[in-house]
C-alpha positions in Angstrom: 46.7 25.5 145.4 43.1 24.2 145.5 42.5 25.8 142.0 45.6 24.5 140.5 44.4 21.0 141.6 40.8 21.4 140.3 42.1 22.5 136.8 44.6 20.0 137.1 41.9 17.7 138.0 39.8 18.2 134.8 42.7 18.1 132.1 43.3 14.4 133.8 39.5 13.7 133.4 39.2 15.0 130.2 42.3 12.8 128.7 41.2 9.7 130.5 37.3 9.4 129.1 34.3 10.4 129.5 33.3 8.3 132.0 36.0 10.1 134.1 35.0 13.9 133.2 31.0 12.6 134.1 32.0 11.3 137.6 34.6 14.4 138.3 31.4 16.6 137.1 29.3 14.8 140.1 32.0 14.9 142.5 32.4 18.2 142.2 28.6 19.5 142.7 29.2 19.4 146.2 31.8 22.5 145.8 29.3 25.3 145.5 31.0 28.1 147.0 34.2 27.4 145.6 35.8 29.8 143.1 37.5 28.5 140.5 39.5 31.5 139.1 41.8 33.7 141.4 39.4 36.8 140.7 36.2 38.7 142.3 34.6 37.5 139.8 32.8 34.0 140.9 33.2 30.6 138.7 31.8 27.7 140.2 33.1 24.3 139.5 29.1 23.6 137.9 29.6 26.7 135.8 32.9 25.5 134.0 31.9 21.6 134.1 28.8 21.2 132.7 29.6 23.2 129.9 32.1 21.9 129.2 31.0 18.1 129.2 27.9 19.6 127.2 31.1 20.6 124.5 33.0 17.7 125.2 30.7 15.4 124.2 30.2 16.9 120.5 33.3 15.9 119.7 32.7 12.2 120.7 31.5 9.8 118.4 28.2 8.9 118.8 26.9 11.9 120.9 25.9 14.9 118.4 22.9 13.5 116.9 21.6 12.4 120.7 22.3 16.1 121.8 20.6 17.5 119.0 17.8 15.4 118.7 17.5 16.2 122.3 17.3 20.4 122.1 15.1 20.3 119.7 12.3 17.4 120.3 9.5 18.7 122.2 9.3 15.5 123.9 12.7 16.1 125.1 14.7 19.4 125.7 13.2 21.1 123.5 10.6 23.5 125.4 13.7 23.7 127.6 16.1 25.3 125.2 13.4 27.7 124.0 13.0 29.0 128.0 16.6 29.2 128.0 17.0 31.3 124.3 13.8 33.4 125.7 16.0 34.1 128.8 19.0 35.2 126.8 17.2 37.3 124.5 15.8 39.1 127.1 18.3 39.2 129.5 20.4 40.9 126.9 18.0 43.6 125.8 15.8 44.4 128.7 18.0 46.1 130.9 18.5 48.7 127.7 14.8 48.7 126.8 13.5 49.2 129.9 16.7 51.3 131.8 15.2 53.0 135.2 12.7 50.9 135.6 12.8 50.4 139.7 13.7 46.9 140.8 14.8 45.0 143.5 18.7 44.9 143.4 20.1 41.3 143.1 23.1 41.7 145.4 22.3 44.1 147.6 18.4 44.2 148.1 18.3 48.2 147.7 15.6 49.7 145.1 17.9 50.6 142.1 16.6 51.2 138.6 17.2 48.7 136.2 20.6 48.6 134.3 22.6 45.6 132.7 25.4 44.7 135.1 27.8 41.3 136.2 24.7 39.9 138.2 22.9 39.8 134.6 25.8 37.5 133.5 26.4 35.4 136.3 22.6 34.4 136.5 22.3 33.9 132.8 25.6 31.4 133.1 23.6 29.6 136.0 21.1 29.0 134.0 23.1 28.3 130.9 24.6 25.3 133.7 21.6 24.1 134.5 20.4 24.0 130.9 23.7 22.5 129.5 23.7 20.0 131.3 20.1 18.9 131.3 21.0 18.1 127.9 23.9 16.7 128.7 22.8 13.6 130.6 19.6 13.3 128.1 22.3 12.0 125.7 23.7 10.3 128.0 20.8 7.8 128.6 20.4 6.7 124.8 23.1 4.2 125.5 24.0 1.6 128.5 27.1 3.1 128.9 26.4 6.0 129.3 23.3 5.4 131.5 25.7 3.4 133.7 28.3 6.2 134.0 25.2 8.8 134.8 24.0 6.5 138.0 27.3 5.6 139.5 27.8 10.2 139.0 24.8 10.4 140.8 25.9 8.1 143.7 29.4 10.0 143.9 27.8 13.3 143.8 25.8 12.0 146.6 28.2 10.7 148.6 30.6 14.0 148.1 27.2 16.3 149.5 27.3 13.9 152.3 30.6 14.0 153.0 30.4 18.2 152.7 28.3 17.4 155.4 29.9 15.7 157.8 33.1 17.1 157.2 31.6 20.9 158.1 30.0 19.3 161.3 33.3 17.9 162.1 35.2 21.5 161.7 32.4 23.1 163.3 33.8 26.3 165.1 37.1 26.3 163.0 38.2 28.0 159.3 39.8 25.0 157.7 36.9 24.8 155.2 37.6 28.6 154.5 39.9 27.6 151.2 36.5 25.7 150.1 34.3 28.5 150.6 36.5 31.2 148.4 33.7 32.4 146.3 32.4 36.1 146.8 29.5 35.4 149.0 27.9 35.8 152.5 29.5 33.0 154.7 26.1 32.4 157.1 28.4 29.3 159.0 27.3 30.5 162.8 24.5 28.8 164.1 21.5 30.9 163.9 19.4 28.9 166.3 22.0 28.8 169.9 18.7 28.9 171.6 17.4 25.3 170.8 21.1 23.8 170.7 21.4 23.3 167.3 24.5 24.6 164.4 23.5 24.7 161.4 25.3 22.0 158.3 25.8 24.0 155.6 28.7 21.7 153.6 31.0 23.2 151.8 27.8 26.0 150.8 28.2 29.7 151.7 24.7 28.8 153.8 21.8 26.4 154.8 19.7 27.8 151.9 22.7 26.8 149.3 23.4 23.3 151.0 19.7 21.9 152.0 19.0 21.8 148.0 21.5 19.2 147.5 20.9 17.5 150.6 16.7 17.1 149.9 17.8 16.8 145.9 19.9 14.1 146.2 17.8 12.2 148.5 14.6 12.7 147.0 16.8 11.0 143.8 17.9 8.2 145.6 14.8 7.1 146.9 12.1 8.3 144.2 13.9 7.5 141.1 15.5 4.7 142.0 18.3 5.0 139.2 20.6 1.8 140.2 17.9 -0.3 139.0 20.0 0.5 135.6 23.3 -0.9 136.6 21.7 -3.8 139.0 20.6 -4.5 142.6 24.0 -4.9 144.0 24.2 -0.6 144.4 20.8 -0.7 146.0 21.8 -0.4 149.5 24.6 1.7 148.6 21.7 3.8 147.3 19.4 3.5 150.0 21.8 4.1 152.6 23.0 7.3 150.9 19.4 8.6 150.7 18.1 7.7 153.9 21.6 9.9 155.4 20.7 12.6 153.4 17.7 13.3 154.3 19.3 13.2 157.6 21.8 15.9 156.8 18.8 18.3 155.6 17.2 18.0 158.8 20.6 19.2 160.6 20.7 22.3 158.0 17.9 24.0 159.7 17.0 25.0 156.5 13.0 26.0 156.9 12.7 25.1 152.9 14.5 21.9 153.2 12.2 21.0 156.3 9.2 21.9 153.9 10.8 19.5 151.4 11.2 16.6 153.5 7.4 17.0 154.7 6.7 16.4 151.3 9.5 14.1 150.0 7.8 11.8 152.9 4.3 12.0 151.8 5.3 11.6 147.7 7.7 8.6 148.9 5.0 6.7 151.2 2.5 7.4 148.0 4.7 6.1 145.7 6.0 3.0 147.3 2.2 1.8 147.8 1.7 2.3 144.1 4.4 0.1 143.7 3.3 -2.3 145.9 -0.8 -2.2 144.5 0.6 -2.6 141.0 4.0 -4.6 141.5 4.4 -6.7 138.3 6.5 -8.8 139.5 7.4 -10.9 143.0 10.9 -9.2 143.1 8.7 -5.5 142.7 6.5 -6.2 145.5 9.3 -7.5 148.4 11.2 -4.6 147.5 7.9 -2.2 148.6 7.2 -4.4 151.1 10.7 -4.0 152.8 10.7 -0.4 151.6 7.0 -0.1 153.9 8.2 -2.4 157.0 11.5 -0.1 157.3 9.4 3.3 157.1 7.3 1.4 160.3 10.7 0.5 161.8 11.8 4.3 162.0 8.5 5.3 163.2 9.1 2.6 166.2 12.5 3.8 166.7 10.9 7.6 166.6 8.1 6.8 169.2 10.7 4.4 171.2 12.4 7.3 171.8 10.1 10.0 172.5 9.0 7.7 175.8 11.9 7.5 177.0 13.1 10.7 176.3 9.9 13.0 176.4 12.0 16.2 176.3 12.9 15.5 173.1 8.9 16.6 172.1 9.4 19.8 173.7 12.7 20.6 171.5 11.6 19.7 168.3 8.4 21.6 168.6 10.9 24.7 170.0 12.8 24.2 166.5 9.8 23.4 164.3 8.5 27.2 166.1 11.9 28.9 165.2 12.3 27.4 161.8 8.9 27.6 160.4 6.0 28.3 162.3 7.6 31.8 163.3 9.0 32.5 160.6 5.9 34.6 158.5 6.3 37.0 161.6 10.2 38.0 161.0 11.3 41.6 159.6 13.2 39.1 156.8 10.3 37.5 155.6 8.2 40.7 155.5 11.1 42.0 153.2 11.1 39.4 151.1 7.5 39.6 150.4 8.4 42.9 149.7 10.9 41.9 146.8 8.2 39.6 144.9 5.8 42.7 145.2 8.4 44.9 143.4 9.9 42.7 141.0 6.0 41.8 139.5 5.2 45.8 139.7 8.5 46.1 137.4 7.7 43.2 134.8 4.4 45.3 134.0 6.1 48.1 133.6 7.7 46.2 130.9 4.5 45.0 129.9 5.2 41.6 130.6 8.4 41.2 128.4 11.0 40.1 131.2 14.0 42.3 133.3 16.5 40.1 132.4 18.0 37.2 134.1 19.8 38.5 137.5 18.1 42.3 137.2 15.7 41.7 139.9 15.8 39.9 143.1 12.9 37.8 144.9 12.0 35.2 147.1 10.3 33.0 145.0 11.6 30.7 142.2 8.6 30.9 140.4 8.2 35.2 140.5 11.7 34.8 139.8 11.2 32.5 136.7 8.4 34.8 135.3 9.8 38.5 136.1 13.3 37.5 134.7 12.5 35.9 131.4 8.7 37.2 131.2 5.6 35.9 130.1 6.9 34.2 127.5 9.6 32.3 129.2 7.2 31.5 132.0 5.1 29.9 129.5 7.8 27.7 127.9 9.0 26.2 131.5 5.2 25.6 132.7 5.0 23.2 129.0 8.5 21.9 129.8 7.6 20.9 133.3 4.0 19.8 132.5 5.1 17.8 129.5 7.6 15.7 131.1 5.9 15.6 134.3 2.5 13.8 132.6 4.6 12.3 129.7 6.3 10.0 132.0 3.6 8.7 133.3 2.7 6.9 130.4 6.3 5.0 129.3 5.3 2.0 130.8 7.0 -0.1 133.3 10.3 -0.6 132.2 13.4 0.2 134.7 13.8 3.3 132.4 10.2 4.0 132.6 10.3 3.8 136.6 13.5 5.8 137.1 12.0 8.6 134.5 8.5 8.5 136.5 10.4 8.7 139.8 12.3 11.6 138.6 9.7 13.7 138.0 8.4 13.3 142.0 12.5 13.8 143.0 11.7 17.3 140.8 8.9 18.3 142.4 10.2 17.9 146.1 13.7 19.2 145.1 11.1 22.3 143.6 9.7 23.0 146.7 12.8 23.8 148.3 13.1 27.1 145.6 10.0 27.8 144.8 9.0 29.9 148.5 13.2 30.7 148.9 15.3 31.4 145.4 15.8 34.8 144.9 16.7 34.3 140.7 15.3 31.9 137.9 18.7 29.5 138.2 16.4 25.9 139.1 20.1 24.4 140.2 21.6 21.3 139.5 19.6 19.0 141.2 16.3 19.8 139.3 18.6 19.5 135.9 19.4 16.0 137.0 15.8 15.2 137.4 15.2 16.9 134.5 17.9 14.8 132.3 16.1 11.5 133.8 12.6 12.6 132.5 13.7 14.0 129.2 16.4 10.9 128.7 13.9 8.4 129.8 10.8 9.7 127.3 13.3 10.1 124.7 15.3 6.6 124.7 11.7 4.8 125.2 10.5 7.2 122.0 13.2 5.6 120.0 12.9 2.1 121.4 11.7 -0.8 118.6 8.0 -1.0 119.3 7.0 -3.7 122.3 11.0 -4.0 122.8 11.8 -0.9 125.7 15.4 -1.1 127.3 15.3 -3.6 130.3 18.9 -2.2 131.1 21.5 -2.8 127.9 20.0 -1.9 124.5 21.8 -2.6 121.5 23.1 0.5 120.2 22.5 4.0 121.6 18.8 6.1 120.8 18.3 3.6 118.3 18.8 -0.2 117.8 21.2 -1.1 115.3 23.7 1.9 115.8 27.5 1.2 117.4 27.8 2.0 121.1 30.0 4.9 121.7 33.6 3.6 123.0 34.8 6.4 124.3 34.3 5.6 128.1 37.5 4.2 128.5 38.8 1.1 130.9 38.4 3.7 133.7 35.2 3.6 136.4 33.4 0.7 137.8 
C-alpha cells in the first residue's frame, strides 16, 4: 500500500507543478530505508526523485540553459560532473580490467576478488542522486521562484527528519515503523548502549549511522546557511527552531560521527556568528548575532543550571561520551574497519591508481572511499570541486545570496565530517548535495548578476536580467 501511495504521490506532484514535485522531493528525504519497488532489489525514494526532477525540469521552460550552463561551468557543477563521468567510466570498466584483484566486499565485508556485480550499480545510482540533484537546485536558484520553492523544500525536509525522529522514539520497542523500513538492509533499531540508559533514534533509517547525517545536515543548514533570509524573516524562527531540535535529535542517535559533527558544527557556528557580528553591515545584521550569542549563553546557563542541581548527570554523559567515542578506537569493529581502508588502498595500486569501481570495495572512510572507487583522477576532480566552491564563496560579497552560499559551504564541511571517518562508499548523500547546490547556485546566479546589482532576494528574470521568469510553479505552495 505504502508504495502505491508514494507512486501515487509523485504522478499528483508531477501534474500539479514544480513547486509541488520540489517539496514532495524534500519530504521524502527522510524515507531512507524505504523501498520503493516490491523487489530485493533496493530503490530509494532519493534515487527515483531526484532524477527525476533533474529530467523534469528539461522539459520546463526556462530551466535547460540553467542546467546546462550549470554542468559544465567550472564555477559551477562542472568539476562535479567530471568526478561523476570519471566515476562511471571507471566503475564500468574496472571490475573487467582489473578481475581478481582482492578487495574488501561491499555487502558482506569478506575478502573477495574484484568482479562487477549489483553493489557496482546501486552505488553508482547513489552517486548519480547525489549528482543529479546538485544540479538540480543550482538551476533552481537563478530565479526567485525557484529559490523560494528550494528553502521552503529544505524546511519541509527538515521538519519530515524531525518528525522520523520523534515518531521512532514514540514507537520505540514496537514494529509499526517496519512498513517504512522495507529496504534490504540491516535494521540496527535495539539500543546498543542499555548500560548508560539510552535507545538509540534512528528515524525511519535502517541505523544511527544512516539517520545522524540528516539530523547534523539539516541542522548545520538551518543554522549556517541561513537560507530563509531568501523568502524573509517571518520563517526565521520556524528555521531556528527546526535547527536548534535537530541538533537535539543527533545527540539522541548515539551516533559517535554525529557527536563528532556537532563538536564541530558548535565551534564553526560560534566562529561564524562573531564574524557576523565584527563585520555586521547593517543594525538589523548585528541584533540578529547578538541574539543569536545571548541564546548560545542562555543554553550554557540552562546546561550549568542543571548540572548543580543534578550532578549525576556529569557522571552519565562522561559514561556515554566513554562508550560512544573515547572507547571506541579499542573495539574489534573499529580494528576491522581500519582493516578495510588498508585493503581497499593496497587494491587501487594494484590498479595503478585507476579506481575499482564505484561499490567494488568497501571502507570506513568517505574520503578512501572517494579515492579507491573512482581513483586518482576522480579524487582529484572532487578535491577542485570542493576547494573551488569552498574559497569561491567567500568572495561573492555580502548579499543574502552571498551569505546563504558562504554558510553553505561551513553546513558542508560539518555535514562532511560525519562520512568522512564512517562511510563505507563514495555516495556524499543528500545533505552534502544540498550544500553543494547552495554554493554552486549562489556563485553562479551572482556570476550572472548585472555588475554592482547582486540579487537582494527577487531578481528580474532567472540567471540573467532581462529573461521571463519560469511560470511553471503553479498556484500551489506557500
Amino acid at each position: 500500500m505504502l508504495i502505491a501511495l508514494f507512486w501515487t504521490g509523485l504522478f499528483v506532484a508531477s501534474l500539479v507543478s514544480l513547486r509541488a514535485l520540489i517539496y514532495f522531493t524534500f519530504v521524502l528525504i527522510a524515507f531512507n530505508a524505504f523501498n520503493c519497488i516490491p523487489a530485493s532489489v533496493n530503490l530509494l525514494p532519493s534515487t527515483i526523485l531526484s532524477p527525476f526532477l533533474f529530467f523534469y525540469m528539461i522539459f520546463q521552460r526556462g530551466y535547460l540553459r540553467p542546467l546546462s550552463d550549470a554542468a559544465f561551468r567550472s564555477d559551477a557543477v562542472g568539476y562535479l560532473t567530471a568526478y561523476t563521468l570519471v566515476g562511471l567510466i571507471v566503475t564500468m570498466s574496472a571490475p573487467f580490467l582489473f578481475e581478481g584483484t582482492t578487495v574488501v566486499s561491499l555487502n558482506t565485508t569478506e575478502i573477495i576478488s574484484l568482479t562487477f556485480g549489483t553493489s557496482n550499480i546501486t552505488q553508482l545510482t547513489y552517486v548519480l542522486t547525489g549528482f543529479f540533484f546538485t544540479l538540480a537546485l543550482t538551476a533552481l536558484l537563478q530565479d526567485e521562484q525557484g529559490r523560494r520553492s528550494v528553502v521552503i523544500g529544505i524546511l519541509l525536509g527538515a521538519a519530515s527528519v524531525l518528525l522520523a525522529g520523534l515518531t521512532d522514539m514514540a514507537t520505540f520497542g514496537t514494529s509499526l515503523l517496519d512498513p517504512v523500513r522495507s529496504a534490504n538492509y540491516a535494521i540496527l533499531k535495539d539500543s546498543a548502549f542499555g548500560d548508560i540508559g539510552m535507545n538509540r533514534v534512528i528515524g525511519f533509517s535502517p541505523e544511527a549511522s544512516a539517520y545522524s547525517p540528516l539530523t547534523l545536515g539539516f541542522a548545520a543548514i538551518l543554522l549556517l546557511a541561513r537560507p530563509t533570509q531568501l523568502i524573509g524573516m517571518r520563517w526565521s524562527r520556524i528555521e531556528l527552531a527546526l535547527g536548534i531540535a535537530l541538533v537535539v535529535m543527533t545527540y539522541l542517535t548515539t551516533s559517535s560521527a554525529g557527536y563528532v559533527g556537532l563538536a564541530v558544527l558548535a565551534v564553526v557556528w560560534l566562529f561564524a556568528t562573531l564574524v557576523r557580528l565584527i563585520g555586521a553591515a547593517s543594525a538589523n545584521e548585528r541584533a540578529e548575532a547578538q541574539m543569536a550569542l545571548v541564546g548560545m549563553a542562555g543554553v550554557l546557563l540552562l546546561v550549568i543550571a542543571l548540572l548543580v542541581v543534578r550532578p549525576d548527570i556529569v557522571d552519565r554523559a562522561y559514561r556515554v561520551l566513554d562508550t560512544i567515542v573515547l572507547s571506541k578506537s579499542k573495539s574489534e569493529s573499529y580494528i576491522g574497519r581500519s582493516g578495510w581502508n588498508r585493503d581497499s588502498f593496497h587494491a587501487l595500486l594494484e590498479t595503478y591508481g585507476y579506481g575499482l569501481g564505484l561499490g567494488s570495495t568497501r571502507t570506513s572512510s568517505w574520503l578512501v572511499a572517494l579515492v579507491t572507487s573512482t581513483g586518482f583522477l576522480g579524487g582529484l576532480l572532487m578535491a577542485v570541486f570542493l576547494a573551488g566552491n569552498l574559497l569561491g564563496v567567500t568572495r561573492l560579497g555580502s548579499s543574502p545570496m552571498a551569505r546563504v552560499a558562504q554558510g553553505a559551504g561551513l553546513a558542508t564541511l560539518v555535514s562532511l565530517t560525519s562520512i568522512v571517518g564512517t562511510a563505507p562508499a563514495a555516495d556524499f548523500g543528500v545533505c552534502v548535495a544540498i550544500g553543494f547546490g547552495l554554493m554552486a547556485g549562489g556563485r553562479m546566479l551572482l556570476r550572472n548578476a548585472p555588475q554592482g546589482k547582486a540579487p537582494q532576494g527577487k531578481v528580474e528574470g532567472g540567471a540573467k536580467s532581462g529573461r521571463s521568469q519560469p511560470d511553471h510553479f503553479g498556484a500551489v505552495g506557500f
